[in-house]
N, CA, C and O of each residue as an XYZ file, in Angstrom:
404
protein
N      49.869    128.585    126.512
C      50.234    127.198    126.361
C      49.863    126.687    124.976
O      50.542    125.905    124.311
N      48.714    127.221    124.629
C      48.345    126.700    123.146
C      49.296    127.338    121.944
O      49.714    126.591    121.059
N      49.641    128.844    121.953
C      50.525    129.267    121.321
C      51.868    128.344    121.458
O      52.481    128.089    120.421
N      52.246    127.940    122.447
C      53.793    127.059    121.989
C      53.280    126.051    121.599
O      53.891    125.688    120.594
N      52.092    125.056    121.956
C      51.599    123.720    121.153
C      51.551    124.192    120.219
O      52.487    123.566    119.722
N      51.204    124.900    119.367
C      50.659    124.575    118.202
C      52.058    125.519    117.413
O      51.950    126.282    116.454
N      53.085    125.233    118.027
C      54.672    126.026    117.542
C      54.996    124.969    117.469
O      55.070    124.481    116.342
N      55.336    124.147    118.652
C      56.003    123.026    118.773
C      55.794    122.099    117.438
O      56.669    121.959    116.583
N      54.539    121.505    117.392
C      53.846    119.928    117.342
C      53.978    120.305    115.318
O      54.289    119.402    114.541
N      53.727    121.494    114.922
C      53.985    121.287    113.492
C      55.918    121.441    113.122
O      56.246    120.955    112.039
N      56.833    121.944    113.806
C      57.959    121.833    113.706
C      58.364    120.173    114.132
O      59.175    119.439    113.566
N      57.575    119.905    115.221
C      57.834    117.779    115.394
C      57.454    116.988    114.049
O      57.967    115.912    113.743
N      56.872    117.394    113.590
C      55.887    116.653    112.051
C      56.926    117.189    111.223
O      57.469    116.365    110.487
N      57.327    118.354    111.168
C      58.548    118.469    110.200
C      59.492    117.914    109.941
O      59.946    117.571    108.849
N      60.134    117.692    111.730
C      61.346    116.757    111.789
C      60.994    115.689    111.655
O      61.378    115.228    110.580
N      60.474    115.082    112.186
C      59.416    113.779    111.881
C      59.310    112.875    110.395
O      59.723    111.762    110.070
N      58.430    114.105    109.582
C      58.840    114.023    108.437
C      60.198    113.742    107.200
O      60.243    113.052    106.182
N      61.131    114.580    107.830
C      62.178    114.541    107.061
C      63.055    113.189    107.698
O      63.765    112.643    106.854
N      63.089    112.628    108.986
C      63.652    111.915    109.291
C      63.282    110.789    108.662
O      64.147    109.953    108.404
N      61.703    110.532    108.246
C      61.406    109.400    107.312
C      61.837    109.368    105.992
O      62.068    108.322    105.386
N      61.943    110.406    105.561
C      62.143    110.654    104.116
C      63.325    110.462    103.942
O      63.612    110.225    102.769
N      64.537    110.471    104.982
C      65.790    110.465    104.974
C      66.240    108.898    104.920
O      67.080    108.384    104.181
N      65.244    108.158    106.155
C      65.205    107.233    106.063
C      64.824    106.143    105.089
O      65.109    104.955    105.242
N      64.283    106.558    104.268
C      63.641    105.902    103.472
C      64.713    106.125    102.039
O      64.920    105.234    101.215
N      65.124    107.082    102.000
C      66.429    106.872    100.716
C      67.525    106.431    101.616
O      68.540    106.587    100.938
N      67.765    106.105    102.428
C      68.634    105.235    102.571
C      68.661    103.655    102.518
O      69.523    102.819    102.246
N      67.201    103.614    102.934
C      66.873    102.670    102.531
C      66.954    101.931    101.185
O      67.091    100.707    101.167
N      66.870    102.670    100.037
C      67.204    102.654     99.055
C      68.138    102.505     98.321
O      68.380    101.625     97.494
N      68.682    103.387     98.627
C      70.492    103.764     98.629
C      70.925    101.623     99.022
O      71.007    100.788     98.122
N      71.017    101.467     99.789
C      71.329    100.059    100.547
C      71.001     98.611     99.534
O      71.643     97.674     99.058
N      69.181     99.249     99.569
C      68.603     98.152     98.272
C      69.164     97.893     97.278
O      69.623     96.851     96.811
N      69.088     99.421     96.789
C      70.308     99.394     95.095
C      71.736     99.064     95.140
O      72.247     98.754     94.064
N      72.514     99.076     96.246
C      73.666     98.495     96.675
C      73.773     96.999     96.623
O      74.592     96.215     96.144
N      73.037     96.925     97.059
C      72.959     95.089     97.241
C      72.701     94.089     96.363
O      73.123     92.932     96.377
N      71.815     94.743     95.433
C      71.298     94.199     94.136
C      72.006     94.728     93.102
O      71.659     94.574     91.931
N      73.147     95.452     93.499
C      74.388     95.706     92.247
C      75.583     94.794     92.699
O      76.503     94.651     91.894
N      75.636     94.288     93.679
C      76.646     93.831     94.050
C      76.083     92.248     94.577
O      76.798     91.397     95.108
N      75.073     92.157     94.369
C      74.786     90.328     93.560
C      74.923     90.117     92.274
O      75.486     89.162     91.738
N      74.211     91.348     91.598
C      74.161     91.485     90.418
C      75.887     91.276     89.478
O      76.125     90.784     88.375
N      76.366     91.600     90.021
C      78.371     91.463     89.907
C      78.502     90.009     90.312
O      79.200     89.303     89.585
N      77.725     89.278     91.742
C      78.493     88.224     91.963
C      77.892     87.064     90.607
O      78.545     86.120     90.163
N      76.761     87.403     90.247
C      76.263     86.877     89.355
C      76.746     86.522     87.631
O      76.733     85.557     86.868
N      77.174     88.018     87.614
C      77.986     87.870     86.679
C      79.410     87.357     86.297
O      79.728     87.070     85.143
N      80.199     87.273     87.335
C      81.032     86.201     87.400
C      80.998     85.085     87.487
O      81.736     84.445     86.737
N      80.282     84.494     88.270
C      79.884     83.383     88.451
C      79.316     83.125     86.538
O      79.799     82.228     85.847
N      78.897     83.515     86.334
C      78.206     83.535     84.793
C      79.450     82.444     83.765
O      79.396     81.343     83.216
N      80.811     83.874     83.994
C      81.552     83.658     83.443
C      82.715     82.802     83.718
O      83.678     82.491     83.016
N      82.380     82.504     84.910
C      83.137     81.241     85.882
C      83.207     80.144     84.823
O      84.111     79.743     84.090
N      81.617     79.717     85.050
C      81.095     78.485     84.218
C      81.372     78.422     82.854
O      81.557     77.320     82.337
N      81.438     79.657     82.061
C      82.114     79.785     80.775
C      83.390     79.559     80.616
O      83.530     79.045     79.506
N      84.513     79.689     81.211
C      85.407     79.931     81.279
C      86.103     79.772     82.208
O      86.419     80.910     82.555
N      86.667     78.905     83.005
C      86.962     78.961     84.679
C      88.719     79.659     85.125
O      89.145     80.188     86.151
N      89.403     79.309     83.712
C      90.627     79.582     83.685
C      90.792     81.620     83.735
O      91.454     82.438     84.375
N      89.924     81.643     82.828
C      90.390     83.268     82.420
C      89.761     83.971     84.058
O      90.274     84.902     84.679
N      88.538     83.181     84.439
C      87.517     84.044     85.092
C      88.796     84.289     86.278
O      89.338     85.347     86.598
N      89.036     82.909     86.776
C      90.358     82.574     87.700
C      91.272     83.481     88.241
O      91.381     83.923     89.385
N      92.175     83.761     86.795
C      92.978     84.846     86.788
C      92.388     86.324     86.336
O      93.134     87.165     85.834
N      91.573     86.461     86.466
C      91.419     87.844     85.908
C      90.825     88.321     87.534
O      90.811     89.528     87.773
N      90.398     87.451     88.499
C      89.968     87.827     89.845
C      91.035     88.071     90.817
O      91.140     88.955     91.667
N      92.111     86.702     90.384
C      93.717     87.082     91.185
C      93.774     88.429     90.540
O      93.515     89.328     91.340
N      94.130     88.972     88.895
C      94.802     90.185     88.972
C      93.806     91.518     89.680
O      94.259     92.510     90.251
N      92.580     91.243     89.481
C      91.455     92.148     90.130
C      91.889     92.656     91.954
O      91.585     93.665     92.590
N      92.617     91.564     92.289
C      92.417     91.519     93.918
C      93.803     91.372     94.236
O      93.871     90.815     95.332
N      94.996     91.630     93.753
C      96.153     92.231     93.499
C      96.611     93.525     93.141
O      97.558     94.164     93.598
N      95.485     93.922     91.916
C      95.227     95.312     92.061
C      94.581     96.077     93.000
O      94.881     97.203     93.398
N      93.836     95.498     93.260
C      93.310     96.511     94.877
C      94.014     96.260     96.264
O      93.790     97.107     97.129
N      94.899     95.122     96.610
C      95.882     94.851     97.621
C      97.307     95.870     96.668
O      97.371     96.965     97.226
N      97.670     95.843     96.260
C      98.548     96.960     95.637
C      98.530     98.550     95.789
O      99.489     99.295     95.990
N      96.884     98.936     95.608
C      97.015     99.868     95.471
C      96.598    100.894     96.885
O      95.665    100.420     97.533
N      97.223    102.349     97.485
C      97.113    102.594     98.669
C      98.833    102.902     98.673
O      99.641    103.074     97.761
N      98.985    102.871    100.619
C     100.499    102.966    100.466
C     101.443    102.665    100.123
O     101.402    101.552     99.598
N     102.997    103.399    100.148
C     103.966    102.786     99.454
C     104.220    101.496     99.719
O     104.241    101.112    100.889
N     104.416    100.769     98.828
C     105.420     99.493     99.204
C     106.658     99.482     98.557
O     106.907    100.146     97.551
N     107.736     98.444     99.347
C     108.685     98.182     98.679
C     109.110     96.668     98.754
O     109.145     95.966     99.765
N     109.546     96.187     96.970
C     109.190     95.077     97.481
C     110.781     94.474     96.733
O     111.228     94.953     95.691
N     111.476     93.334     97.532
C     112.691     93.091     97.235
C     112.972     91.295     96.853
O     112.723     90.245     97.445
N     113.518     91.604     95.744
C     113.441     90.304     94.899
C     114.868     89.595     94.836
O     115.821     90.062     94.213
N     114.893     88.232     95.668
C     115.847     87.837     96.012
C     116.497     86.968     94.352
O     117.687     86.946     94.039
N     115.917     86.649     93.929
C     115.985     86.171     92.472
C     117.380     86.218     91.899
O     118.015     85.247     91.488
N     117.975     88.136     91.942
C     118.789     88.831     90.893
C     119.849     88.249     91.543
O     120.790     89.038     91.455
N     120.193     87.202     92.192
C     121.760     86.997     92.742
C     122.141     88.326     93.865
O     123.272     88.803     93.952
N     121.374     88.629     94.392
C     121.217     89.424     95.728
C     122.120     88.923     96.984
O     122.461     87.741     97.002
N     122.310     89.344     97.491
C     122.801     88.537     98.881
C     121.537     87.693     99.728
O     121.696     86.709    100.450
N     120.545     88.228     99.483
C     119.322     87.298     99.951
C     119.096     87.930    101.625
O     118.930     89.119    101.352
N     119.019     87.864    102.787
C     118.237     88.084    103.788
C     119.326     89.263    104.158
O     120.551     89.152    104.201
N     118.400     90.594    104.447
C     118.832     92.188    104.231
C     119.040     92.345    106.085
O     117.982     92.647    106.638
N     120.123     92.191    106.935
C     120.037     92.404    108.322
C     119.425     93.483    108.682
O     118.563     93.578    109.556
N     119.974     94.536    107.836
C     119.144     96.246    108.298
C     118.500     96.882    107.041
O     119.205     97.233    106.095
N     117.507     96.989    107.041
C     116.611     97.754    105.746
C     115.884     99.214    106.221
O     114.692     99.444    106.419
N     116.956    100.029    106.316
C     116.530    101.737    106.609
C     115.038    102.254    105.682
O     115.143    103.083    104.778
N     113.964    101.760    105.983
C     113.044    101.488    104.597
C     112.066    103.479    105.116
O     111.080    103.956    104.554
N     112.649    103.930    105.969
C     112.476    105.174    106.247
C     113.421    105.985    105.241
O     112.966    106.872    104.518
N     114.099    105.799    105.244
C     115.230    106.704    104.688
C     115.555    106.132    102.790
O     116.298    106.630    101.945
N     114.766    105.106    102.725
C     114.625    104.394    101.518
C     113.534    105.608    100.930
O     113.827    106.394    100.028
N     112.255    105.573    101.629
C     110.914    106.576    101.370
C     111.366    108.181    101.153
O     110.893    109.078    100.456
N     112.330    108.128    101.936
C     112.875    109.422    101.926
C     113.847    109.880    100.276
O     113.831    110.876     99.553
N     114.312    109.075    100.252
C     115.316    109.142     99.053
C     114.248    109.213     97.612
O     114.527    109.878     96.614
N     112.991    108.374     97.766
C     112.271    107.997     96.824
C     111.716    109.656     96.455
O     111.955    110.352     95.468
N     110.864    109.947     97.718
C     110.742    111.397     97.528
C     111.511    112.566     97.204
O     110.964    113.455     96.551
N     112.641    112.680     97.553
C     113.322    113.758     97.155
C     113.725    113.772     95.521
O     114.064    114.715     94.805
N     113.552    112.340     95.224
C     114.149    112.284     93.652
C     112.810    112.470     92.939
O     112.764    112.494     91.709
C-alpha cells in the first residue's frame, strides 16, 4: 500500500503542479489582453478628442474592413440605370461562374 502511495501522491503534485502553472499563464495571457485592448481604446479616444472628424471615419473604414472581409459577397448597385429590383438572382451559379473564370 505504501509502494502505490508514495507512486501515486508525487505524480498528483506533478499534475497539480502543472495545472497551476498552466493556470497561471493564462492568467496572464488574459491580463496582457485586456490591458492591450484598453490600451487601444485609449488611444483612440486620445485621438477622438484631437480630431473627431478623421478619428470618425477612419473607425467606419476600420469596421467596414473587417465586415467586408471573410465570405464572398456580391453586391448590386442600382445607381447604373439598372432595371432596379432583380426577381431571380441565381447567386449560386453567379459563385460558380466567378470561380471557373
Amino acid at each position: 500500500a505504501n509502494s502505490y502511495l508514495n507512486k501515486i501522491v508525487p505524480n498528483a503534485r506533478g499534475d497539480a503542479a502543472k495545472l497551476v502553472q498552466e493556470a497561471t499563464a493564462y492568467k496572464e495571457q488574459v491580463i496582457k489582453q485586456a490591458e492591450g485592448v484598453a490600451q487601444n481604446f485609449i488611444d483612440v479616444y486620445n485621438s477622438y478628442k484631437v480630431n473627431k472628424e478623421v478619428t470618425i471615419q477612419r473607425i467606419y473604414l476600420e469596421t467596414l474592413t473587417e465586415v467586408m472581409e471573410g465570405p464572398n459577397k456580391i453586391i448590386l448597385d442600382n445607381t447604373g440605370g439598372g432595371q432596379g429590383v432583380v426577381p431571380y438572382l441565381p447567386l449560386n451559379e453567379l459563385n460558380k461562374n466567378k470561380v471557373n473564370n
